[in-house]
DOTI-439985 format. One record per residue (C-alpha): z, x, y; residue in three letters. Coordinates in steps of 0.25 Angstrom, whole numbers, padded with zeros to 4 digits, always signed. Layout:
BEGIN
ZXYALA;...
END
This chain:
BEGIN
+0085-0620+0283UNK;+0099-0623+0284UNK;+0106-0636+0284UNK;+0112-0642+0296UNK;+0127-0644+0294UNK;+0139-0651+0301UNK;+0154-0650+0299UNK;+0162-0662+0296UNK;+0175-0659+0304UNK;+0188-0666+0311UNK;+0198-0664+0321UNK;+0208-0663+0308UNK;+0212-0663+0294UNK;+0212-0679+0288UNK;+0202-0681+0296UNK;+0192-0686+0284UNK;+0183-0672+0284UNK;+0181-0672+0270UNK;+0179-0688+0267UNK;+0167-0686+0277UNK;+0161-0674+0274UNK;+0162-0676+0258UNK;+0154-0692+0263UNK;+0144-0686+0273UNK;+0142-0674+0261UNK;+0140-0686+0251UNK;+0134-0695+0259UNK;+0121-0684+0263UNK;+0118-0680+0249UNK;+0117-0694+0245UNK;+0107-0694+0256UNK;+0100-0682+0248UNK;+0104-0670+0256UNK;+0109-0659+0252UNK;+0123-0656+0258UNK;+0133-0645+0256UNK;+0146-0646+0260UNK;+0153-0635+0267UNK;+0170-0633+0270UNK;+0177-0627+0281UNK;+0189-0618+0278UNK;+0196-0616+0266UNK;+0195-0629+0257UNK;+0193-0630+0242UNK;+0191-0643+0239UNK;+0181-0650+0250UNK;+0170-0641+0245UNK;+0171-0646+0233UNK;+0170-0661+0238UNK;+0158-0656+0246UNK;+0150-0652+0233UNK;+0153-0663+0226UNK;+0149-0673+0239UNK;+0137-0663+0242UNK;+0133-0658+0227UNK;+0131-0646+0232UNK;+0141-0633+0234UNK;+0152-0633+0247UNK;+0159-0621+0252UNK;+0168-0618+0262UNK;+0166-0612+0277UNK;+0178-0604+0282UNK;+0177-0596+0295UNK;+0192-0592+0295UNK;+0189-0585+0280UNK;+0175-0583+0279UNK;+0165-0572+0285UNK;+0154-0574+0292UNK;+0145-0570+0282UNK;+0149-0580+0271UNK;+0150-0592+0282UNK;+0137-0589+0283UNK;+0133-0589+0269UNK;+0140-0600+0265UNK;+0134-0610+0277UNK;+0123-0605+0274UNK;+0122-0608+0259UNK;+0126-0621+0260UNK;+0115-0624+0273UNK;+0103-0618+0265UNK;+0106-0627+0253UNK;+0108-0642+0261UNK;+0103-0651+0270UNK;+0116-0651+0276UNK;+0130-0647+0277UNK;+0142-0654+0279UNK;+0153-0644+0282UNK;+0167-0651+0281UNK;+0178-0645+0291UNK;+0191-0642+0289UNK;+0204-0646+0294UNK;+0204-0650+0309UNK;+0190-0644+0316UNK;+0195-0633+0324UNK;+0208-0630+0316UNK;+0209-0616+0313UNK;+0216-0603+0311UNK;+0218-0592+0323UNK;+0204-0582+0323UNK;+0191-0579+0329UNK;+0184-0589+0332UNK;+0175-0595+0323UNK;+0184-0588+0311UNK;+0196-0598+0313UNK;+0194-0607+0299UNK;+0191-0619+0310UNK;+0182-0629+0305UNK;+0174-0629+0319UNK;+0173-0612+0316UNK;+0163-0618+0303UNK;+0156-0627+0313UNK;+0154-0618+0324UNK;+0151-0605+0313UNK;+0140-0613+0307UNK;+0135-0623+0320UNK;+0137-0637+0312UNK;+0141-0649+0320UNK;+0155-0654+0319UNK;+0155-0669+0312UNK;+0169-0671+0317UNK;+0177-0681+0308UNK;+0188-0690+0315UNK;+0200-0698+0311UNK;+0200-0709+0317UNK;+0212-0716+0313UNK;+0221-0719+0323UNK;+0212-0718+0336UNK;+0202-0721+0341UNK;+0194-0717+0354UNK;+0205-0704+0354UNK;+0197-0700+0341UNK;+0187-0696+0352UNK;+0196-0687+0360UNK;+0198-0679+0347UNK;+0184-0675+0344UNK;+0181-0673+0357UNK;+0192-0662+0356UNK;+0184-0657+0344UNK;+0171-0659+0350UNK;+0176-0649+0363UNK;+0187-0640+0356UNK;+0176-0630+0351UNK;+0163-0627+0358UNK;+0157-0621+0344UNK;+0155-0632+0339UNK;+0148-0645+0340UNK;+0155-0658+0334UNK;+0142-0667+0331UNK;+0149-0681+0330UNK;+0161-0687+0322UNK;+0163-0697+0311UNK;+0176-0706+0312UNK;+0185-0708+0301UNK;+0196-0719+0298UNK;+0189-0728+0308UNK;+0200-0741+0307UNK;+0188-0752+0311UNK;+0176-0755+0319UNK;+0184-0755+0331UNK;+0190-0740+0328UNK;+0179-0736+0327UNK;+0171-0740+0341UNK;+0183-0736+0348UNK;+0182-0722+0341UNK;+0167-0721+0343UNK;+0169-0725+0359UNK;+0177-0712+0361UNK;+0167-0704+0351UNK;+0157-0709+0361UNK;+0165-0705+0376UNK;+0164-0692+0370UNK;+0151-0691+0364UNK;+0152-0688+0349UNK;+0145-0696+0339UNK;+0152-0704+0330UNK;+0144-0702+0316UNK;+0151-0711+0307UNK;+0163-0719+0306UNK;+0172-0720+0292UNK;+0182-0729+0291UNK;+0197-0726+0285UNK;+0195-0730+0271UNK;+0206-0724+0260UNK;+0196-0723+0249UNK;+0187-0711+0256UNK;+0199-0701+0254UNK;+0199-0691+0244UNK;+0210-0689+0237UNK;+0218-0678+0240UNK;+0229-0667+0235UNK;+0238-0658+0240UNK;+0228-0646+0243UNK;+0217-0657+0249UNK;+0207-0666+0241UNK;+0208-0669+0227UNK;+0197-0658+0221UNK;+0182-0662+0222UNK;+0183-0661+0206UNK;+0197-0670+0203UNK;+0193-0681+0212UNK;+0191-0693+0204UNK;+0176-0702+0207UNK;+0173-0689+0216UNK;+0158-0693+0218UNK;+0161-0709+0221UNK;+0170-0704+0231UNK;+0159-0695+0236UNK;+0150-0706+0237UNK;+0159-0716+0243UNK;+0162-0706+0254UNK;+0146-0705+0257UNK;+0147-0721+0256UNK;+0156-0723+0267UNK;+0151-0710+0275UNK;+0137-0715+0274UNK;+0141-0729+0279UNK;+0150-0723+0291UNK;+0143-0712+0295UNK;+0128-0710+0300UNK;+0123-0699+0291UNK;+0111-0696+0299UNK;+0120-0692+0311UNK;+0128-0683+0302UNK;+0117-0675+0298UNK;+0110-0676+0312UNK;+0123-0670+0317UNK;+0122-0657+0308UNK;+0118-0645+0314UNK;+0109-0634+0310UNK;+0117-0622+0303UNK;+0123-0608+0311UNK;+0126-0598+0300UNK;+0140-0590+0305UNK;+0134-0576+0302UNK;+0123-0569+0293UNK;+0123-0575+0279UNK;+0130-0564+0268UNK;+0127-0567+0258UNK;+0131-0555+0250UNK;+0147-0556+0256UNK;+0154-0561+0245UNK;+0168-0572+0249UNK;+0177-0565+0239UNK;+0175-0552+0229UNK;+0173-0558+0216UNK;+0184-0558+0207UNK;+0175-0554+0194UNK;+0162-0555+0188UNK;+0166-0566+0180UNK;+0177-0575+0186UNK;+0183-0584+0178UNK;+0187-0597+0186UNK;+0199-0607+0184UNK;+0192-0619+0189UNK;+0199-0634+0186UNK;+0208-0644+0194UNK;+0218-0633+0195UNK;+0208-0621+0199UNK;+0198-0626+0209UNK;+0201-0619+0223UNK;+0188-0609+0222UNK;+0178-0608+0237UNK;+0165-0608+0234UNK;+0161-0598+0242UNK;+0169-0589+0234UNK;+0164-0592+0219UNK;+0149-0592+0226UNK;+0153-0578+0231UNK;+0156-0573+0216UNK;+0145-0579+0211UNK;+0135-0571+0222UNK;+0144-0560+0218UNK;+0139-0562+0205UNK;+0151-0567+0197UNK;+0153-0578+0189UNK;+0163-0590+0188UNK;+0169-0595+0176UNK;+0177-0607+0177UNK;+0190-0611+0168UNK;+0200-0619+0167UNK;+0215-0617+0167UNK;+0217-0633+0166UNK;+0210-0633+0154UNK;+0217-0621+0149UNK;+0204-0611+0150UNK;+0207-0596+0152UNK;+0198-0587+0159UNK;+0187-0583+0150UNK;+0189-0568+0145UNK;+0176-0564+0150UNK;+0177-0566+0166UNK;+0185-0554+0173UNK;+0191-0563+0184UNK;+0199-0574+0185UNK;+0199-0584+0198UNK;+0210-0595+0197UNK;+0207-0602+0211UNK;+0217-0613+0218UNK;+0219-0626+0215UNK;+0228-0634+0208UNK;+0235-0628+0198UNK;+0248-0635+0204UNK;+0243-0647+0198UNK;+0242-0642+0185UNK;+0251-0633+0183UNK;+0255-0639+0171UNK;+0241-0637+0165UNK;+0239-0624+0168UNK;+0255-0620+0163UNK;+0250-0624+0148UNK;+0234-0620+0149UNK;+0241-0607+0139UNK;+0224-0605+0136UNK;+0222-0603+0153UNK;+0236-0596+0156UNK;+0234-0585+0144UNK;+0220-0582+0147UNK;+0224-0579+0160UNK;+0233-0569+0158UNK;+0223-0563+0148UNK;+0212-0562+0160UNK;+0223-0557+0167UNK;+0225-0547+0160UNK;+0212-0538+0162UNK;+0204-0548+0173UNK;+0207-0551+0188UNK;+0212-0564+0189UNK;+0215-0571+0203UNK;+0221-0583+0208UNK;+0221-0590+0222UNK;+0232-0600+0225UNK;+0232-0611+0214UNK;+0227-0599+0204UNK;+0238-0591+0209UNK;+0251-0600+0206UNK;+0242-0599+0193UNK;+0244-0585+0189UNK;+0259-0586+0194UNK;+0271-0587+0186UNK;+0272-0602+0188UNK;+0268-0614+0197UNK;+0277-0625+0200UNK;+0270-0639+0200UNK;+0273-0652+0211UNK;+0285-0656+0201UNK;+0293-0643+0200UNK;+0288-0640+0188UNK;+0285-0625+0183UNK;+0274-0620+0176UNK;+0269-0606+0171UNK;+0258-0600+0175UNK;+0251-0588+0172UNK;+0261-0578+0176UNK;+0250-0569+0179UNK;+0257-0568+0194UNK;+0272-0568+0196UNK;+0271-0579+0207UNK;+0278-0594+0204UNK;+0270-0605+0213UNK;+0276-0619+0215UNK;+0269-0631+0221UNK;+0282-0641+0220UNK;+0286-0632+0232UNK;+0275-0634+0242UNK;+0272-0628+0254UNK;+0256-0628+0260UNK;+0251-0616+0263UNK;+0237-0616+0270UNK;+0230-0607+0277UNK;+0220-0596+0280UNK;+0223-0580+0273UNK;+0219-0567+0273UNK;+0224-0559+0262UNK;+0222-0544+0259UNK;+0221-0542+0246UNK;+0235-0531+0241UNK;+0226-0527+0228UNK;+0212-0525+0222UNK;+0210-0538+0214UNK;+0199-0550+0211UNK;+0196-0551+0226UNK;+0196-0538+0231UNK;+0201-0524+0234UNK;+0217-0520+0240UNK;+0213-0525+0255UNK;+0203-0532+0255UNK;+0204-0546+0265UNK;+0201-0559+0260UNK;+0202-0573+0269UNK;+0207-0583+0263UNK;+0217-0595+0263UNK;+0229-0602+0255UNK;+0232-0616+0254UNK;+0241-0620+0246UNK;+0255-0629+0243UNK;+0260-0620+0232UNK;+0272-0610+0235UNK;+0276-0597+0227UNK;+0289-0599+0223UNK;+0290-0586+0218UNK;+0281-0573+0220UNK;+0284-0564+0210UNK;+0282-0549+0211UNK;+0268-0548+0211UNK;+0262-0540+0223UNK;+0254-0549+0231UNK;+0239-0550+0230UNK;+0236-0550+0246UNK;+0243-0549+0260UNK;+0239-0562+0267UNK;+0239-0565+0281UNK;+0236-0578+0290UNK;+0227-0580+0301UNK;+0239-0583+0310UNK;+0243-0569+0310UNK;+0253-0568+0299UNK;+0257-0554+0293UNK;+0252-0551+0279UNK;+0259-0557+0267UNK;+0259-0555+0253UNK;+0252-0565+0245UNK;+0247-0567+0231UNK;+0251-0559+0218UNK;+0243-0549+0210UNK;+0248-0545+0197UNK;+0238-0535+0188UNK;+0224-0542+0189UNK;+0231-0555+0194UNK;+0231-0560+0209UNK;+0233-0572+0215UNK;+0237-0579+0229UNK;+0238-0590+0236UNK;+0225-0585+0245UNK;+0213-0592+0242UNK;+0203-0581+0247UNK;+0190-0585+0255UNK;+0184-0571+0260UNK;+0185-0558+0260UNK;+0190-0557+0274UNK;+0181-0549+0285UNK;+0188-0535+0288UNK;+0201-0537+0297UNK;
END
């Protein structure tokens, strides 16, 4: 039987999402349930967090880049092995990208795919019975979907907090907890988002001292009573694979520097029947010489690029895998196999040289949003042609391209005309493009 679930939402970024969530995820293990931990749109880092509040494997849910069949599969994976789930949202509920509906990235397309109530998360701060007027606008804005209560947060005192629950009465939404603005909950952060699950220091303390304060502001037993039975958005596929697999054996960076990998893309390879074997560039390991492929994800490389300019034992095997084997690199990996990065302070450092493109992080500009690439050459994710969805998100700019034919043509969901994008060189390719899917035909 599958789990209930519910999505932990807000009417915009900052609002606390992620505090709450990662406490009402830690809070209902230590109670003994089984919880999974599931991610709207294209993010990283939180499903990290999730599995370590959880102790058991997140993934993410995208309805802008993801097909029907593997929504399905992955919901239902993650319902089938808990008691419940507790889907985190993304950005503002009902912010989105121009597209059919229910395919528009919204976090309220997940809620609505899937029929999870909406636990709508507030900031408080500076209001009070007004906090009201907005949920209302969420709880009316789109009849898909059901938003099931809300949970206050940066309540001031006592008093902030009757006036705020008087309006959350007038409209009849339940108020299922209270926190109040405390410094000490907030996760530390860096320039893409949260500090990695894996570099934040006392990461369980702080775990449980989110499902401390969670437990003791909000009313658990109407959280889970909230929850609603689970919709599946389409037959399960279970043989549909996210991504071709690079390789049979695909050698991995993973470190500080390496980290940006979707789970529901290394599951795919494994179900493809391939196997990942991790390394290191941070502590100067090369790939090992019998994989035949080569995957450096995103990351962080631009905080290390020192390291990574003098690990001669990573950058020399490199270039010796490259020679005969695939090797690929999505945005962090790709300033990687360029000629050089430019760190925060100016400074230069070699790099692999594998691709003619120079990357700089001192000059920094955010790009952020969703993709479709179609792919110039047959190479480690498929044939000439072939469609993949996808996003960037990124503050490193090339300073210099080189003359290395681009590895796709990549367009915007807002209707922008096909641009070249990436590099490919030999048995080398990288990009800015972090792929999700292979897109549905056009």
């Amino acid at each position: 039987m599958s789990a209930r679930g519910l999505l932990v939402a807000a009417p915009r970024s900052g609002s606390g999402k992620t505090t709450i969530t990662l406490g009402l995820q830690r809070a209902l293990a230590r109670r003994g349930l089984t919880v999974r931990g599931l991610k709207c749109g294209p993010d990283y880092i939180d499903p990290a967090f999730h599995a370590a509040a959880t102790g058991a494997p997140s993934a993410n849910l995208d309805s802008y880049a993801m097909p029907d069949g593997l929504l399905a599969r992955i919901a239902s994976e993650a319902t089938q092995a808990a008691d419940i789930v507790i889907a985190e949202g993304s950005m503002g509920l009902f912010d989105a990208v121009p597209g059919p509906e229910g395919r528009t990235g919204a976090s309220a397309d997940v809620a609505a795919l899937t029929g999870w109530p909406v636990v709508l998360v507030i900031d408080v701060s500076g209001q009070a019975q007004s906090a009201a007027a907005v949920a209302l606008g969420c709880k009316a804005y789109d009849p898909r979907i059901r938003v099931a209560g809300v949970i206050l947060n940066k309540v001031a005192s006592a008093r902030h907090e009757r006036l705020v629950r008087q309006g959350m009465e007038r409209i009849g939404l339940p108020v299922l907890g209270a926190l109040p603005r405390e410094a000490s909950l907030i996760l530390p952060e860096r320039h893409l988002g949260l500090v990695q699950a894996g570099e934040t220091a006392d990461l369980h303390a702080r775990l449980d001292a989110l499902a401390e304060a969670v437990s003791a502001a909000i009313d658990l037993d109407a959280v889970m009573a909230a929850a609603g039975e689970t919709r599946l958005p389409g037959p399960v596929d279970r043989d549909a694979l996210p991504l071709a697999a690079p390789g049979r054996r695909i050698a991995i960076a993973r470190d500080a520097a390496f980290s940006f990998v979707y789970p529901h893309v290394e599951a795919g390879w494994r179900a493809a029947g391939a196997e990942l074997v991790p390394f290191s560039p941070l502590r100067d390991e090369a790939p090992l010489d019998d994989c035949d492929a080569c995957w450096l994800p995103g990351g962080y490389p631009e905080l290390h690029a020192g390291t990574i300019a003098a690990a001669t034992n990573f950058l020399d095997g490199l270039r010796a895998f490259a020679a005969t084997r695939l090797v690929h690199g999505e945005c962090g990996g790709y300033m990687v196999l360029g000629r050089s990065l430019t760190d925060a302070d100016g400074v230069a450092h070699a790099m692999a040289g594998l691709l003619s493109v120079e990357t700089s992080f001192a000059r920094r500009k955010m790009n952020l949003g969703y993709r479709r690439a179609v792919l110039q050459a047959d190479g480690p994710l498929g044939r000439a042609g072939t469609a993949l969805t996808g996003h960037e998100f990124h503050y490193a700019s090339i300073v210099a391209q080189g003359d290395d034919p681009p590895f796709a043509l990549v367009t915007d969901p807002h209707g922008s005309a096909p641009a070249p994008a990436g590099s490919r060189r030999g048995l080398v390719t990288g990009s800015f493009f972090h792929a999700i899917a292979t897109a549905a035909p056009a």
